[in-house]
Structure formats: structure tokens, C-alpha cells
N, C-alpha and C positions, 0 to 999 in steps of 0.2 A: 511517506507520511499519509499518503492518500489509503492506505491499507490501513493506519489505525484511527484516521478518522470513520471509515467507513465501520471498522469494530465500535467506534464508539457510537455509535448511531444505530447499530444495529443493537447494542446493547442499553442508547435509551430507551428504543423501540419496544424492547423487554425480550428480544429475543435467547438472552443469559438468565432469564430467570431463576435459574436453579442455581447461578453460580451465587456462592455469597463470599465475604473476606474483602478485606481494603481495598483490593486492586478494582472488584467490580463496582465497589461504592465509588471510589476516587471515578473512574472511567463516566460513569452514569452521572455524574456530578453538573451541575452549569458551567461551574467554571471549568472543570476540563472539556466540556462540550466546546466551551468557547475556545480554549487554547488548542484544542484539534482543529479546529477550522482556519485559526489562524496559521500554525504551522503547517497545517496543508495546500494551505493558500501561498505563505511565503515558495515554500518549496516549488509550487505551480510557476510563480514569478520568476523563480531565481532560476529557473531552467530555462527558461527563455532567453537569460542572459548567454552573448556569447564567452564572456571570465568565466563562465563556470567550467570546470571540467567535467571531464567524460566520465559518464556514469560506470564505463566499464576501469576506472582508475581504480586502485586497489581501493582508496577511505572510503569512496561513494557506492562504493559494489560491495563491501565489509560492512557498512552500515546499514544496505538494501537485505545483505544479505542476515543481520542479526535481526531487524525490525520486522521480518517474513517469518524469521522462526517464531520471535517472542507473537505475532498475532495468532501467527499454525497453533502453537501452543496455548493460546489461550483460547481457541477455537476448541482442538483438541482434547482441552479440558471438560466441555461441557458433555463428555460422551460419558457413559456409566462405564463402558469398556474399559479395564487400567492400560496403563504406556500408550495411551493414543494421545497425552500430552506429546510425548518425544516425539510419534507419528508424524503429529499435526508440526511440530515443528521441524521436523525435515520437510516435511510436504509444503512449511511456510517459503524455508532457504531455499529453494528447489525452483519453488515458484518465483519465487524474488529475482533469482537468477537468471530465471529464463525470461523472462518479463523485459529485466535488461538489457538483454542480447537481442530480444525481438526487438524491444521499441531501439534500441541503437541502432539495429542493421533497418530498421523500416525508414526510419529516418535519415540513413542514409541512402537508400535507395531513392526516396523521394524525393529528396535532393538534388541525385545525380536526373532523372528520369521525367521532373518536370520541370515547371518554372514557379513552384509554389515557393514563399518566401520558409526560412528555416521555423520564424515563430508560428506559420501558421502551420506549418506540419509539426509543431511539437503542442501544439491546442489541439488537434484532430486526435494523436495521441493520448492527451489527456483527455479526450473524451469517451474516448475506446475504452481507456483504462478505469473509469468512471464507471461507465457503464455497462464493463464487463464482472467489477467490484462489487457494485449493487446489484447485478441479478444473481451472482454466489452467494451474495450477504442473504437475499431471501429465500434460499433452501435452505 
């Protein structure tokens, strides 16, 4: 979720200008502004928790992996170039998937290697992933 709040943000920012059609209106919207945040936030939480499972489980890697496409593609979209929707959306799943291999094996490494507690290596995560999101979002 942190991948389509960060498109919504970049899309109230105005960086979609050119795009027009419901989905860019709905996204630029307040209240979707606000329901990105909150969805990304819950997600932020819930990872923390140890009930949850592993991202690399089939629901949670299927969902990472459909949520990567649909932002790739809407990324994708704003290029004049045709088929760089489907581009962007492999280039979305691609990245969804590696994202989740790295931050699972980081986080287990970090684990094994220091004495930092689990939620504060999956916070340092989430900051990396924050702020590696928002310096893409501004190209």
C-alpha cells in the first residue's frame, strides 16, 4: 500500500497532469487521499505484528505482486509511448517482487546478525522503502 499511497501523492502533487478519466480524479480526491494513508498506515502496523504472515506466502506476494503492476501501469500510462502501460506494469510486478525478497531476507538477516528487536528492523525497512518510493515518485 505504501506504493499507491506514494502514487497518490504524487498525483495530488500534480505530477499526472496529463492523465484525465475517473481513476485520476477518484486518486487526487481527499477522501481517497485520506483512505491512502490510512491503508498504508494500517499495513505499516500490521507488519509489525508477529500473526501476520510472510510476505513471501503466496496471498501476500499475489497481492504485492498485483498492487506493483496496477501502480507500474498507471505510471506507465502517463508516457505518450503506446504499451508502456503493460511495461510499467511488469516493471511494477518485478519490482513488487524483488522488494519482497530483499526486505524478507534483510530482515532476516538482521535478525540473525544483531540484537535489534524484529519491529525495529521492520521500521528501518519501512523507512528505506519510504524513501527510496519518494525519490522515484520525484523523477
Amino acid at each position: 500500500m505504501l506504493g499507491v499511497r506514494i502514487l497518490a501523492s504524487s498525483a495530488r502533487r500534480g505530477a499526472f497532469d496529463g492523465q484525465r478519466g475517473t481513476f485520476w480524479r477518484v486518486l487526487r480526491s481527499p477522501a481517497a487521499q485520506r483512505m491512502m494513508s490510512v491503508l498504508a498506515g494500517g499495513e505499516l502496523l500490521m507488519d509489525k505484528l508477529p500473526s501476520t504472515p510472510s510476505r513471501l506466502a503466496a496471498g501476500p506476494l499475489g497481492g504485492r505482486l498485483v498492487i506493483g503492476a496496477l501502480v507500474g501501469a498507471a505510471v506507465g500510462a502517463q508516457s505518450p509511448e503506446k504499451n508502456l502501460r503493460v511495461a510499467g506494469a511488469v516493471v511494477g510486478a518485478v519490482a513488487a517482487a524483488v522488494g519482497a525478497l530483499v526486505g524478507n531476507r534483510a530482515r532476516a538477516w538482521l535478525d540473525r546478525r544483531t540484537r535489534v528487536p524484529a519491529p525495529v528492523g521492520a521500521a528501518i525497512e519501512d523507512a528505506v522503502a519510504f524513501g527510496l518510493g519518494a525519490l522515484v515518485a520525484r523523477r
